[in-house]
C-alpha angles and dihedrals in degrees: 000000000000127000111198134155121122096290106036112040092164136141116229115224116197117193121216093241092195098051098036095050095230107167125175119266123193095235104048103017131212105326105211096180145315130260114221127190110242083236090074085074107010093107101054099044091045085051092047081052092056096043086068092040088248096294122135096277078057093055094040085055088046093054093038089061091054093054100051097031094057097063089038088054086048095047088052096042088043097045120085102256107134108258099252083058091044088048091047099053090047090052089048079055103043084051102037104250091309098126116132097206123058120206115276114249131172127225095245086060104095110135087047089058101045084048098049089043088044084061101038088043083060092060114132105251106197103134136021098268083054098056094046095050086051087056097049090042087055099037093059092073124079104210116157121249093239081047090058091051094079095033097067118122114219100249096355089286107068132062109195129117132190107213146186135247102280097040098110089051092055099048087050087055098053085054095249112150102235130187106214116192116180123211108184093104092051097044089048089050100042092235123139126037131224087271100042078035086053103042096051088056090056100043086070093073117100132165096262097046119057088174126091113175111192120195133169098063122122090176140021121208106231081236092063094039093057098042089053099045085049086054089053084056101054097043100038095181089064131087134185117200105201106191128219094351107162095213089171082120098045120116104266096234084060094045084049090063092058135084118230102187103120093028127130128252121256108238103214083074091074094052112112102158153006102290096044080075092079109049107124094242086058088054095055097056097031125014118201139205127180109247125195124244127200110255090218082064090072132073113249115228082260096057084044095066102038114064090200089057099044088044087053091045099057098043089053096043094045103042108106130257111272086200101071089062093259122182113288090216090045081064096048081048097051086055089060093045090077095024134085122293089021116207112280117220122295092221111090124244092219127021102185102081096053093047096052079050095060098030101051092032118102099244120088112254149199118196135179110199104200124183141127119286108283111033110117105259098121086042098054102050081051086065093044101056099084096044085050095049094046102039091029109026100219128175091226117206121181135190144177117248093200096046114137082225077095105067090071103023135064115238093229092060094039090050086045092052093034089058089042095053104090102345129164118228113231103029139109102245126219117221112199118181114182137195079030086168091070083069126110122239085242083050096056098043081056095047096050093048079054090053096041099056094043112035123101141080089355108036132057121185136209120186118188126208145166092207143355136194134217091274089063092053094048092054083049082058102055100036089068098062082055098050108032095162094055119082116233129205148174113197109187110185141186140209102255128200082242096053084052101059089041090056100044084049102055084046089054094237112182113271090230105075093025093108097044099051088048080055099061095037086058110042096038084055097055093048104041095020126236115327092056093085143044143181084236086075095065085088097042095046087050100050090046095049094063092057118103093236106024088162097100108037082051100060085045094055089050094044078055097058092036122026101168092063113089129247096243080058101051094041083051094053093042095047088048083047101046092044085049090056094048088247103115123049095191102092108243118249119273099241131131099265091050084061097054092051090052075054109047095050092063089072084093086160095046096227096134142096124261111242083248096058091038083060089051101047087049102055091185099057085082087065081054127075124272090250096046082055098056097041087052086048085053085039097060090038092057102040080050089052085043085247119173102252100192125107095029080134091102089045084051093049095052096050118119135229117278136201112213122243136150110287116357106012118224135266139247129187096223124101121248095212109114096013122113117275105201097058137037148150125294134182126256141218106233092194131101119297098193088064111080089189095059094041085054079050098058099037081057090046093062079250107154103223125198100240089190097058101041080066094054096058102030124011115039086057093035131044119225119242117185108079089176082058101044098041089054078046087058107043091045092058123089090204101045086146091070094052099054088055093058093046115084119246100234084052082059100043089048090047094052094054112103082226078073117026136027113258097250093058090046091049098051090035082054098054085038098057084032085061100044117010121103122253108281112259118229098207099079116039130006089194104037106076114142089182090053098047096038087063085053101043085050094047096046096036113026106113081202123100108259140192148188089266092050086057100052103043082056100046082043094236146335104300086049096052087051098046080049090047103047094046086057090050097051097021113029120110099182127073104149111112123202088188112090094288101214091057091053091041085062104040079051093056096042089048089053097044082046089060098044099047108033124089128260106180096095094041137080110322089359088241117135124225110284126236089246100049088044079058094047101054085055105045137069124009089002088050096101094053087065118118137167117240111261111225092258082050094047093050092053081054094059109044080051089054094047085052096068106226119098095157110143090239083050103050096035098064103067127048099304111203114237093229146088115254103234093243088061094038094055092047086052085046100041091052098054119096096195129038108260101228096207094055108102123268099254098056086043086062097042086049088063084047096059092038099049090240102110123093126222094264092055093044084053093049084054091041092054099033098044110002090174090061078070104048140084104253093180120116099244095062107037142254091270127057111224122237111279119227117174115183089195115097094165123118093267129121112244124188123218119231105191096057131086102293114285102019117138137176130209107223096197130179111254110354101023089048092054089044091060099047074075089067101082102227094034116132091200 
């Protein structure tokens, strides 16, 4: 805000209370703001407009300074520099650095200078006169060169180190004034969460220390890291030492913001082979056990030579069980991934397009934008805001999903207050969230009950992100049957070869290594998936690539981004790299790696899928081998290029060992030829295993964990509770399927009740176990069948539509729906539905008409439905569902039936009537010996029928209530029953022809006779 008339030429400087933790104190109040004189900064805007000759990129540079100059002046007048220093730095501003005398400052000083030089180092630089007043701002501290070492900011912005052991020592020494607060009680205790956790960091802080150093911490959630390096940014005279944090599992954008100057090495960089995997520092850090792998899993020599054959083994090793009850279209998908053409990725080159789309059409809309750091997403909507709020006049609101508002303030109250602040009546108002992926679970429940109460006609939302999980995807789900007029969408995106040229042009990149930095992007994507890479690293890439010797910045560039990955692997993809680019005139090695980079390189269109979404969309390459993983990877590559695929046998016999992780496995030196193939090393968690909310920690983490022996400590003597905890365990994992072996089956049947758990967890633990878990056994339990009561949780509870064909894509066929289907009837406890009860009353009775009628020959043993079992569907607790065909029913039977195909695919997928054909409901009827009393009234009557054990009165209630219960709905006699007119009144029994098969009728003198004037037609 700016305040000018002839008296009072000032700026007005607001400061953001909430972020900036700015609280009253009885001495100095509430500080609002600061009011600063336009001389301050007069003469070096005056001098950025000369030096455009006052034209309009003068004017842009003018108002650019300000910008930037105003929160710098704040941070400087807020911060706690004594006031002659503070005086001192805003003359230096208002001329331009030209001040003779510099401030006075003694030696012992040293905490008052670094703070001082940490501000003045954070002076704008946009013109000339700007550069040289940051240099004289800076110059006039004497800080020692050792000192600066642990007062550098990460790109000139954060101030966080992770440190080693010995740290601390070395800063006292160096007589800096350092707060320690030591965390290890608390840790042990469970005790303090990331916000009390967070709060109690920045509480050390004072106005004469600038130095936290944090120890006790073996971990750091990405949540707390980024709240504390934000805070570092805010206040850029502050730093926070955090000692012996392994942030390997760190989301790479936070580990970005750290400095990792005096960290310490991670030790799985230094193994090389077998044996380095059990010093006792690897161990420490990763544990590792041998795991066994199915042999059937691996290519034979034979297959090995003959690319038909490999092609043919991987598509039938990595298609998914059908037994689990896997997706029917996932199959279909399984027989593409080795075919031509083979499915390209599902992430889009190019997400502009789509979201202009969304955002400038007429419908409502609610969008995730979901790709890698660095792509672009926060950038572009940047870039948008102005066109939105001209064509489509929006009221734009924006906030920070990782903002540390959020530790004392709930994010309903913070989004209400965040859309009241400066809103526009009368206008549709855009929401956009970014960094949505910070957010709690609890926080984007909370967001999505928000967003569910208020969207619609005058409210948009954009939520950013850099990943999701399935979660994400289910809340998506069920946020569309609630706002059907809103259009909802889930734009996933990835960094293409064609963005990246884009970007390095707009940036003006030199031409030169254009093509070389869109190489390793590319290739290092493909390989280690999509965080591996950011537009951030153009720069950096450039500025490595004009080194002499850019080999081993550049393995260390790659190590950054992916730390899991070892460093064999890193020095093989930079030397194919290097040789590729001309670079490097000692040939690579011929490993494995080596290969797929070879191979990576040739998607030149950058269609295809990562090798870490390739992993994700072939659920059974994690029971192969690593390298059988990667080859098929190649595999699927190659076949895609039209590559010949014969002879990869040398390639084969050069591969390395590997130790198995989550996404590209690591690494060893050693050769695999001669070691056993059906077995090898994997990674370990070292946590605790008692504790569900560490183990979701480390799945989330990329951390591999041993199932089996988590159930030998834990869960084969203690049932799990928390079904919240365990289903986001679930949906976080990339092997679900291997934790819910190792769970018992009495622990999932008692997480899916609704005694135990909410519906909508049941509901997504119970298409989660459905999905991945193994066939019940029998052996064991009766009772205990999490398949079985999973199908019943999801058809009494799933707020979703569902069909005959849902229901058997999730049982995984027929014989699995009636198993389903006759456990419930025998086993299942529940039969309250909190889904609308007459749809699932229907979709039961059409399931159940589906198994009794359709034909079993072709399918599964060849064995048809038994009698028994055809009783049993209709019988006791199911008896009520029971219902006779209609003749239009009847008639849809039938033409299913003429056409020759009953299977239950076939039959599932039109309108299937609710209701029994006449043919199948004699033969139930037929076949039980007592009257079912819950049966209705209609088919009790028609059972003592067919059992001669009606009276005429009963035959004429039927007659009046259901005649086509009576009549012969085959084709051969009709759809209508003549008239019946029989001439004999004796005391004789007389069938009648013309009625269903069967049927008979007593025409008795007296009684009987009045009992059949009730028959229209009769002649009695």
């Amino acid at each position: 805000m700016t305040f000018y008339d002839e008296d009072l030429p000032l700026y007005y400087i607001q400061l953001d209370r909430q972020r900036l933790k700015v609280d009253y104190s009885s001495s100095d109040g509430l500080g609002l703001g600061y009011l600063v004189h336009k001389n301050v900064l007069a003469e070096l805007l005056e001098d950025a407009s000369r030096c455009n000759g006052g034209a309009d990129g003068g004017l842009q540079l003018v108002r650019s300074l300000r910008m930037k100059f105003l929160p710098w002046i704040a941070d400087v007048l807020r911060s706690p520099l004594p006031s002659d220093t503070k005086t001192w730095i805003l003359r230096c501003c208002e001329r331009m650095g030209l001040v003779a005398v510099a401030p006075y400052q003694e030696r012992s000083q040293v905490n008052l200078a670094i703070m001082a030089f940490s501000l003045c180092r954070c002076c704008p630089a946009g013109s000339d006169a700007a550069l040289f007043l940051r240099s004289v701002l800076m110059n006039a501290w004497h800080v020692p060169e050792e000192v600066k070492r642990f007062a550098e900011r990460k790109s000139d912005v954060y101030g966080i180190y992770i440190v080693k052991p010995g740290t601390l020592q070395r800063m006292q020494e160096l007589g800096l004034r350092v707060v320690v607060r030591d965390f290890e009680r608390e840790v042990w205790q469970r005790s303090m969460d990331n916000s009390s956790m967070y709060l109690d960091i920045i509480s050390q802080f004072s106005s004469y220390c600038c130095f936290t150093y944090v120890k006790g911490l073996s971990k750091l959630d990405d949540i707390l890291l980024k709240w504390l390096a934000e805070y570092t940014r805010l206040h850029p005279w502050r730093f926070v030492y955090i000692e012996g944090v392994d942030t390997t599992f760190n989301f790479p954008e936070n580990r970005d913001r750290c400095n990792f100057r005096f960290a310490p090495a991670n030790p799985l960089h230094s193994v090389k082979a077998t044996e380095d995997l059990q010093k006792s520092n690897v161990t420490l850090a990763r544990p590792s056990h041998t795991v066994s792998y199915d042999p059937a899993m691996q290519p034979s020599p034979e297959d090995l030579q003959d690319g038909r054959r490999l092609l043919s083994c991987f598509a039938k090793n990595l298609a998914p069980d059908s037994s689990t009850g896997s997706h029917a279209d996932d199959a279909m998908h399984q027989e593409t991934m080795f075919s031509q053409p083979p499915r390209a990725s599902c992430y889009s080159a190019d997400f502009r397009g789509e979201l202009e789309e969304l955002l400038f059409g007429a419908a409502s809309c609610l969008v995730l934008l979901v790709s890698a750091p660095g792509a672009g997403k926060s950038h572009h909507m940047s870039a948008l805001r102005g066109r939105l709020q001209e064509e489509m006049q929006f009221d734009i609101h924006e906030f920070d999903g990782s903002s540390d508002i959020l530790v004392t303030t709930a994010l309903a109250e913070v989004l209400q207050r965040t859309m009241i602040s400066q809103s526009t009546m009368h206008s549709q108002k855009l929401l956009i969230l970014d960094e949505y992926h910070m957010l709690s679970d609890e926080h984007k429940d909370e967001l999505f009950e928000w967003v569910r109460a208020k969207l619609g006609p005058e409210l948009r939302v954009v939520l950013i992100a850099n990943r999701s999980d399935s979660k994400d995807r289910e809340r998506l789900e069920q946020l569309r049957p609630a706002a059907s007029q809103v259009r909802v969408a889930h734009l996933q995106t990835r960094l293409s070869r064609k963005r990246i040229e884009q970007v390095m042009d707009a940036r003006g990149n030199s031409e030169k290594w254009r093509p070389a930095v869109c190489d390793w992007l590319v290739a290092s994507r493909l390989l280690f998936g999509e965080e591996a890479v950011s537009l951030r690293l153009c720069d950096t890439l450039e500025a490595i690539l004009q080194k002499l010797e850019p080999r081993a910045s550049l393995i260390e560039l790659l190590l950054h981004r992916v730390p899991t990955v070892s460093r064999t692997s890193a020095s093989d993809f930079v030397d194919a790299y290097l040789q590729h680019q001309g670079l490097r005139r000692k040939a690579a090695t011929q490993s494995l790696v080596s290969f797929c980079f070879r191979v990576a390189l040739q998607d030149l269109s950058d269609e295809l899928c990562s090798f870490v979404e390739f992993l994700s969309l072939t659920p059974r390459a994690h029971e192969a081998p690593p390298a059988v993983r990667l080859l098929a990877w190649a595999c699927y590559v190659m076949n895609a290029k039209k590559w010949d695929l014969s002879g990869l046998s040398s390639v084969w016999s050069k591969r390395h060992l590997f130790v198995d992780q989550v996404n590209f496995p690591f690494e060893l030196s050693e050769e695999a030829l001669g070691s056993p193939s059906n077995s090898g090393p994997t990674f370990s968690w070292a946590g605790d295993p008692t504790s569900l909310r560490d183990l979701v920690d480390a799945v989330r983490r990329g951390h591999s964990v041993d199932w089996a022996d988590v159930h030998r400590k834990v869960w084969s003597v203690e049932h799990i509770k928390d079904s919240e905890l365990f289903a986001q365990l679930l949906s976080l994992s990339r092997t679900p399927s291997v934790i819910l072996q190792q769970v018992l089956a009495s622990n999932l049947c008692s997480l899916l009740r609704l005694s135990n758990t909410a519906a909508p967890t049941a509901v997504q633990l119970a298409r989660i176990i459905l999905q991945h878990a193994p066939v019940d056994s029998t052996s064991s339990s009766q009772v205990d069948r999490p398949r079985c009561l999973s199908l019943w949780t999801v058809i009494l509870h799933d707020q979703q539509e569902l069909g005959c064909v849902e229901l058997l894509r999730l049982a995984g066929g027929p014989s699995a729906l009636l198993e389903a289907v006759l456990w419930a009837r025998n086993w299942a406890t529940e039969r309250r539905s909190t889904a609308p009860a007459r749809t699932r009353e229907r979709l039961l009775q059409q399931t159940l008409a589906l198994l009794s009628c359709c034909s079993w020959k072709p399918l599964d043993t060849g064995e048809q439905l038994s009698v028994q079992e055809l009783v049993m569907l209709w019988t006791g607790g199911f008896a009520c569902l029971l219902r006779a065909a209609r003749p239009a029913q009847e008639r849809v039977w039938r033409t299913r039936q003429e056409s020759g195909v009953m299977s239950a695919e076939f039959l599932a997928r039109g309108e299937l009537p609710p209701a029994l054909p006449q043919q199948r409901l004699q033969q139930v009827l037929r076949s039980v010996a007592d009257l079912q009393g819950d049966w209705p009234l209609e088919v009790r009557l028609l059972w003592r029928v067919l059992h001669s054990r009606s009276s005429a009165q009963e035959v004429s209630k039927l007659w009046v209530a259901a005649p086509y219960m009576l009549q012969d709905m085959s084709s051969e006699a009709g759809s209508c029953a003549r008239a019946l007119h029989s001439r004999n009144r004796g005391f004789a029994w007389h069938p009648l022809p013309k009625l269903a098969a069967g049927f008979a009728v007593q025409h008795l003198s007296g009684a009987g006779e009045r009992a059949c004037r009730h028959v229209p037609g009769s002649v009695c």
